[in-house]
PADREN-959054 format. One record per residue (C-alpha): residue number from 1; residue in three letters; chain; z, x, y. Coordinates in Angstrom, 3 decimals. Layout:
BEGIN
@resi=NUM	resn=ALA	chain=A	w=Z	u=X	v=Y
...
END
This chain:
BEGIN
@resi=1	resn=UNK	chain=A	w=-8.725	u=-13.261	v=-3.672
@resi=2	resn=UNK	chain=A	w=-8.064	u=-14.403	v=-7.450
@resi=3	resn=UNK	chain=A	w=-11.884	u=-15.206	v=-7.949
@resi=4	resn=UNK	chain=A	w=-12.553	u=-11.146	v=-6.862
@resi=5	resn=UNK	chain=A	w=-10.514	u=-10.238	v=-9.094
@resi=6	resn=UNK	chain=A	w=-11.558	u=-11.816	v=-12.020
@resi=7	resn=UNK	chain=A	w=-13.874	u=-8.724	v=-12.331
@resi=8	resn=UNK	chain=A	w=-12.350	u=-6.633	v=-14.402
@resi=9	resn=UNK	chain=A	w=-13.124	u=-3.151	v=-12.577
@resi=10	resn=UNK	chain=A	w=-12.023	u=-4.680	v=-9.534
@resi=11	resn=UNK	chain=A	w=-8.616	u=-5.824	v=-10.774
@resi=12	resn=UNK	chain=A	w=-8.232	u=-2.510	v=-11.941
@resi=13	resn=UNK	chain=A	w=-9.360	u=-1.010	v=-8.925
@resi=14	resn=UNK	chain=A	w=-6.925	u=-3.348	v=-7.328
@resi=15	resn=UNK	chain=A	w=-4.210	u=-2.535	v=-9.351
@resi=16	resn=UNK	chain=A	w=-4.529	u=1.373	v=-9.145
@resi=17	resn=UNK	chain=A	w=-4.493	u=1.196	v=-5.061
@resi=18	resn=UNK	chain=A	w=-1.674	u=-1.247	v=-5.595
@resi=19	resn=UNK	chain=A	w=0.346	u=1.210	v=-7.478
@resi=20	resn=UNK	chain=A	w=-0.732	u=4.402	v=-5.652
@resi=21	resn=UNK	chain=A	w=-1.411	u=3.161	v=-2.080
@resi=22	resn=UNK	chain=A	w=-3.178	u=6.117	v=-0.116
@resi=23	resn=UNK	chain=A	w=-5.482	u=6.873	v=-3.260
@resi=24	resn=UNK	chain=A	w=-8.921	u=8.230	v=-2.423
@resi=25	resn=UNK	chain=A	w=-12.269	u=6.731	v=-3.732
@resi=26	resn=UNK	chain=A	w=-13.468	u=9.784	v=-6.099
@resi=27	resn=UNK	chain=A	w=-9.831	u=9.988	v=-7.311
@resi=28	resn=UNK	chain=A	w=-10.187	u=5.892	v=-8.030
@resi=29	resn=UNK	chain=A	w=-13.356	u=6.872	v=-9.805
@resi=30	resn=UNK	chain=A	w=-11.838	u=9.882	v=-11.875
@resi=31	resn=UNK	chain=A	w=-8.881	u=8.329	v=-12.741
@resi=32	resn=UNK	chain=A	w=-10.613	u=4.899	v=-13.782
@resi=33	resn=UNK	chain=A	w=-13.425	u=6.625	v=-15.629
@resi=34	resn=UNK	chain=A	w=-16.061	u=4.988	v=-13.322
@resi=35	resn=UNK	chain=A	w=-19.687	u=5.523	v=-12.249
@resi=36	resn=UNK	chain=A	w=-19.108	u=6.623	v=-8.249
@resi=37	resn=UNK	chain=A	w=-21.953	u=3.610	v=-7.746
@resi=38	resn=UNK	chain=A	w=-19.921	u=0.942	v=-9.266
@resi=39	resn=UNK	chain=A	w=-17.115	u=2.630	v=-7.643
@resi=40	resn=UNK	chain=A	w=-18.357	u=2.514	v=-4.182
@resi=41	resn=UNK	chain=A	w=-19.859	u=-0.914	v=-4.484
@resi=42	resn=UNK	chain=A	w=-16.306	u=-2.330	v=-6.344
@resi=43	resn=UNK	chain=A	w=-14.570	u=-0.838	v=-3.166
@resi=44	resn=UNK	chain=A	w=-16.863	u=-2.104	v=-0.709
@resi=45	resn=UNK	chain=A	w=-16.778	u=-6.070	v=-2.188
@resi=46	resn=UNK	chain=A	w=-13.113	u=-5.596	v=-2.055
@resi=47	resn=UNK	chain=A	w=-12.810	u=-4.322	v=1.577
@resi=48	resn=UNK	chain=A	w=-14.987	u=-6.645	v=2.700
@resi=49	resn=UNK	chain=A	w=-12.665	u=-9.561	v=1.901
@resi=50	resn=UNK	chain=A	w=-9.937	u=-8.326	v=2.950
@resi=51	resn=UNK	chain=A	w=-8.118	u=-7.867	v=-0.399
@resi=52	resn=UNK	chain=A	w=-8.079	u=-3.731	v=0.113
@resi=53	resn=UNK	chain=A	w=-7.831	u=-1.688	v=3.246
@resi=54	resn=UNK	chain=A	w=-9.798	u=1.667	v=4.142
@resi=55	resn=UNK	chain=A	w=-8.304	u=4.248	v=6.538
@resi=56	resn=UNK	chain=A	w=-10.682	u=7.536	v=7.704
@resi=57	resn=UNK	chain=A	w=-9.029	u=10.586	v=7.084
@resi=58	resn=UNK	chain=A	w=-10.464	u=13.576	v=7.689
@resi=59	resn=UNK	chain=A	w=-13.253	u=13.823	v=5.277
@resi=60	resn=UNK	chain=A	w=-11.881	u=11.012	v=2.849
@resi=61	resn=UNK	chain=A	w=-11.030	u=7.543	v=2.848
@resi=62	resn=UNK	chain=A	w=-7.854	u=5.784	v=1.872
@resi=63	resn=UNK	chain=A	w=-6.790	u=2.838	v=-0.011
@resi=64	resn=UNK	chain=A	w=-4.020	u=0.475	v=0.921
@resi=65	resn=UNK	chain=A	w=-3.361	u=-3.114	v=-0.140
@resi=66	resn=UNK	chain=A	w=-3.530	u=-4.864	v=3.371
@resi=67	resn=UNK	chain=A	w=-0.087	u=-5.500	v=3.921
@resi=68	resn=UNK	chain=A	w=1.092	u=-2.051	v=3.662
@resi=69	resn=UNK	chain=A	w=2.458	u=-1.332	v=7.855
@resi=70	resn=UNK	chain=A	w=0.091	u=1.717	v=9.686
@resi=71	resn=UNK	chain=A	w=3.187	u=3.405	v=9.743
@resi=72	resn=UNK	chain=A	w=3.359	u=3.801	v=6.578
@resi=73	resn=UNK	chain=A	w=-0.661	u=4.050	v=5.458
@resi=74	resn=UNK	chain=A	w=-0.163	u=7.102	v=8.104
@resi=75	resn=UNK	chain=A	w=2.183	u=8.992	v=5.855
@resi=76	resn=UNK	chain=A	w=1.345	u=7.791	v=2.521
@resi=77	resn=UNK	chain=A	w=-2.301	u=9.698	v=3.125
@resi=78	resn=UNK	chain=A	w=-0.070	u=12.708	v=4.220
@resi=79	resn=UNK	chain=A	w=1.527	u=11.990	v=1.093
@resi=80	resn=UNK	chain=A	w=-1.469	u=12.366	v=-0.859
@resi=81	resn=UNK	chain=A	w=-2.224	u=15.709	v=0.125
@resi=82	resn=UNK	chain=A	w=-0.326	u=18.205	v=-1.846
@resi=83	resn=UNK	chain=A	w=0.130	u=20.979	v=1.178
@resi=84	resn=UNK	chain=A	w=1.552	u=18.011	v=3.733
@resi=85	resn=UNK	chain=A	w=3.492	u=16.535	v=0.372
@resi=86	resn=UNK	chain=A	w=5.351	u=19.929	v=-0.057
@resi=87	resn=UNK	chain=A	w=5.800	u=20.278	v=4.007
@resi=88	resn=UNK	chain=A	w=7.295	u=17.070	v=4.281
@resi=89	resn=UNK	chain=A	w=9.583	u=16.711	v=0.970
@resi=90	resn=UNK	chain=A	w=10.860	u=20.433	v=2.271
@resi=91	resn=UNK	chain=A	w=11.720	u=18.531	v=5.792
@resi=92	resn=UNK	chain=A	w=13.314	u=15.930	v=4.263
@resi=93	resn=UNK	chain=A	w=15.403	u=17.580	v=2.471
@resi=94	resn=UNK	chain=A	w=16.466	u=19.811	v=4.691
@resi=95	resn=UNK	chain=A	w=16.544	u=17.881	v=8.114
@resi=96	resn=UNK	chain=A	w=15.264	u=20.226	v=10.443
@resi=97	resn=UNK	chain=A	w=13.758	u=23.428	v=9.869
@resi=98	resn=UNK	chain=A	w=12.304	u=26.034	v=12.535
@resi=99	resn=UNK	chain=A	w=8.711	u=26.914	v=11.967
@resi=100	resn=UNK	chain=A	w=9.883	u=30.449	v=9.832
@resi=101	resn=UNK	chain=A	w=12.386	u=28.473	v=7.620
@resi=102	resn=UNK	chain=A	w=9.243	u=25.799	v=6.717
@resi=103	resn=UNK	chain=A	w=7.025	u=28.720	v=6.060
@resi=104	resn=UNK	chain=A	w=9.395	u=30.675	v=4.117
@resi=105	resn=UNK	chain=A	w=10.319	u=27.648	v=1.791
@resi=106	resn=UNK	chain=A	w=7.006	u=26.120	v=0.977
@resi=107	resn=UNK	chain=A	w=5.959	u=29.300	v=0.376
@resi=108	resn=UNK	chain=A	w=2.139	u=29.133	v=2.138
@resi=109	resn=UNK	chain=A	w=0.623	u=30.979	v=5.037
@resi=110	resn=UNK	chain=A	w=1.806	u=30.819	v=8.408
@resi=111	resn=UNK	chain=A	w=-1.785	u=29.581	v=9.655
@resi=112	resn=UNK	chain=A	w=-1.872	u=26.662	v=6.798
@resi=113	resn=UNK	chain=A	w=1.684	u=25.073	v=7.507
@resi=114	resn=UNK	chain=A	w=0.685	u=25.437	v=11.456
@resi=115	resn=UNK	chain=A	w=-2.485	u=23.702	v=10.719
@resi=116	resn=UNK	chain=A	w=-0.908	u=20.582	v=8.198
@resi=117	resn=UNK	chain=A	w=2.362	u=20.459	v=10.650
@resi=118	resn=UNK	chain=A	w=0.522	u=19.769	v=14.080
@resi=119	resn=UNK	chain=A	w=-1.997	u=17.465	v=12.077
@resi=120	resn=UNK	chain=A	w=1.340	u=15.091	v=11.257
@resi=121	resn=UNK	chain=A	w=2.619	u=15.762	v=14.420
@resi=122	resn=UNK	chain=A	w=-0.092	u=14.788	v=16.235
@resi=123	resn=UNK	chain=A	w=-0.060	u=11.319	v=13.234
@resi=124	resn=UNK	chain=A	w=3.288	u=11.243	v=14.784
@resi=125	resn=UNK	chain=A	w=5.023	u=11.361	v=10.792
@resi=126	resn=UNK	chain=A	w=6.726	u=14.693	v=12.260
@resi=127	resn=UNK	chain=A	w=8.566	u=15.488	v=15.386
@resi=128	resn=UNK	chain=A	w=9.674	u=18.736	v=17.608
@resi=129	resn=UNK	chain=A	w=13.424	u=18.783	v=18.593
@resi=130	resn=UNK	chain=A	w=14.975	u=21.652	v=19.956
@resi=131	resn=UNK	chain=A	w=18.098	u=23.386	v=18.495
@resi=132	resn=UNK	chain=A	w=19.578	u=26.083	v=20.611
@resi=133	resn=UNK	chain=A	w=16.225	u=26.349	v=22.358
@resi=134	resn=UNK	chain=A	w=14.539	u=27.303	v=19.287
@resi=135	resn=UNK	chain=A	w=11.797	u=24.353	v=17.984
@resi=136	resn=UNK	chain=A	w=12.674	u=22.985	v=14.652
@resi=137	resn=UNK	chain=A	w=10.870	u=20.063	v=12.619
@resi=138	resn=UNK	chain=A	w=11.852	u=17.083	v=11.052
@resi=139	resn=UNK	chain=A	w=10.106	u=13.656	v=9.992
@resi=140	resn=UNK	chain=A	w=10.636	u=10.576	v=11.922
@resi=141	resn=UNK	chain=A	w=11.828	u=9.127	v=10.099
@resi=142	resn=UNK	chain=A	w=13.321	u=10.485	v=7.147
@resi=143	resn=UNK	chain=A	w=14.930	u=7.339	v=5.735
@resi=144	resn=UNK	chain=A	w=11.200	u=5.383	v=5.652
@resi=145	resn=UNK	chain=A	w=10.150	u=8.551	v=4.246
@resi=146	resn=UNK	chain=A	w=12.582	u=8.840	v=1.245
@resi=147	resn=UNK	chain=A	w=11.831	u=5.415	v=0.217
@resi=148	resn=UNK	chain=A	w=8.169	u=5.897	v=0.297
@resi=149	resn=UNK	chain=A	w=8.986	u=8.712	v=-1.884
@resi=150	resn=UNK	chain=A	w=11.298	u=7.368	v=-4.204
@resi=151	resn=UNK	chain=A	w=9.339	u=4.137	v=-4.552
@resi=152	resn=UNK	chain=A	w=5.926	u=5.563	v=-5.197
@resi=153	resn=UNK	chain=A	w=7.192	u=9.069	v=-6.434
@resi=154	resn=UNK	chain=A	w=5.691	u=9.044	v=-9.815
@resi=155	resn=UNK	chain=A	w=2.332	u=8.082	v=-8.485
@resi=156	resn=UNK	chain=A	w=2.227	u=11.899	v=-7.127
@resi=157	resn=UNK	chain=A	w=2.958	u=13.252	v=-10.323
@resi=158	resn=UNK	chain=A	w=4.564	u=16.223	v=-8.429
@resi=159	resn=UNK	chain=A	w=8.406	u=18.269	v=-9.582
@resi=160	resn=UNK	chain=A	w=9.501	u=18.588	v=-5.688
@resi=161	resn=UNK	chain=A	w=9.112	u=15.063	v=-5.270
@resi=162	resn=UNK	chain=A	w=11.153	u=14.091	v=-8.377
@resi=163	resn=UNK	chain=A	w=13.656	u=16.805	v=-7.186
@resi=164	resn=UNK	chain=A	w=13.870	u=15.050	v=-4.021
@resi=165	resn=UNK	chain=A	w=13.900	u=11.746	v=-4.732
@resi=166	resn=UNK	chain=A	w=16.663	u=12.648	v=-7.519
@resi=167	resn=UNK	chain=A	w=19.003	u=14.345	v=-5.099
@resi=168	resn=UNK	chain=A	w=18.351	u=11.116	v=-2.258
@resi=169	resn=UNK	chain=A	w=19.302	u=8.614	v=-4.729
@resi=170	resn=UNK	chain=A	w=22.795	u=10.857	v=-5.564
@resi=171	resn=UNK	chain=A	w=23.676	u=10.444	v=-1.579
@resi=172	resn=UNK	chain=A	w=23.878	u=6.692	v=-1.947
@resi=173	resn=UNK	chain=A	w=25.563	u=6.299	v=-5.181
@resi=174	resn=UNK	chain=A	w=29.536	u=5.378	v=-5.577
END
């Protein structure tokens, strides 16, 4: 692995998925300032080996360092979407919400936050309970999910995640 990385656009490359795991390729290249050639073919040497990890997601691909668990490659790409990031940060701070509360607070269309919410059911990041017969949503697991949050936070440059991650951190303090 050190001799790969002796390049130095693939120890950046490296270091970029190591510090925002679930980072897309043309996001690699913008934020690197790269051809998308050298980008692809950078990624591609690296996968290869073993030294990164590529997960399909819809219409992109995903970066993880190869020890990250699927569990949480699953909802670090959620993560990386802004519409599933706001969904989920509203969850988790809120524990369970029925569908009209998650609409109401993340402030989108009924038809998007149906759309994102069965897509992470279905990843199995969210889950259905009942409350008084009505269905309400929730992660998971919110616990994994706060320290996903709080550990890569600032890699998704976003205020509701700050927010969140500053209010979780308050619940544990003495």
């Amino acid at each position: 692995m050190e001799e790969l990385l002796q390049h130095p656009t693939r120890r950046r490359i490296y270091e970029r998925v190591r510090d925002r795991p679930g980072i897309g390729a043309r996001d690699l290249q913008r934020a690197l300032g790269l051809g998308w050639g050298e980008t692809a073919h950078h990624l591609r040497t690296l996968t290869d080996a073993g030294v990164l990890r590529r997960e399909r997601g819809g219409r992109r691909d995903y970066y993880f360092l190869p020890e990250i668990t699927w569990e949480d490659r699953k909802t670090l790409s959620l993560l990386r979407s802004t519409t599933e990031r706001r969904i989920l940060v509203t969850l988790a701070g809120a524990q369970s919400l029925s569908f009209p509360e998650v609409v109401e607070r993340v402030g989108l269309s009924k038809s998007t936050v149906s759309f994102h919410m069965h897509h992470m059911i279905d990843l199995g990041v969210l889950e259905v309970v009942r409350k008084e017969n009505v269905p309400h949503y929730q992660p998971r697991d919110p616990a994994r999910l706060a320290e996903l949050l709080k550990r890569y936070g600032e890699s998704f440059e976003d205020r509701l995640v700050d927010q969140f991650v500053s209010v979780w951190s308050g619940l544990f303090r003495e």
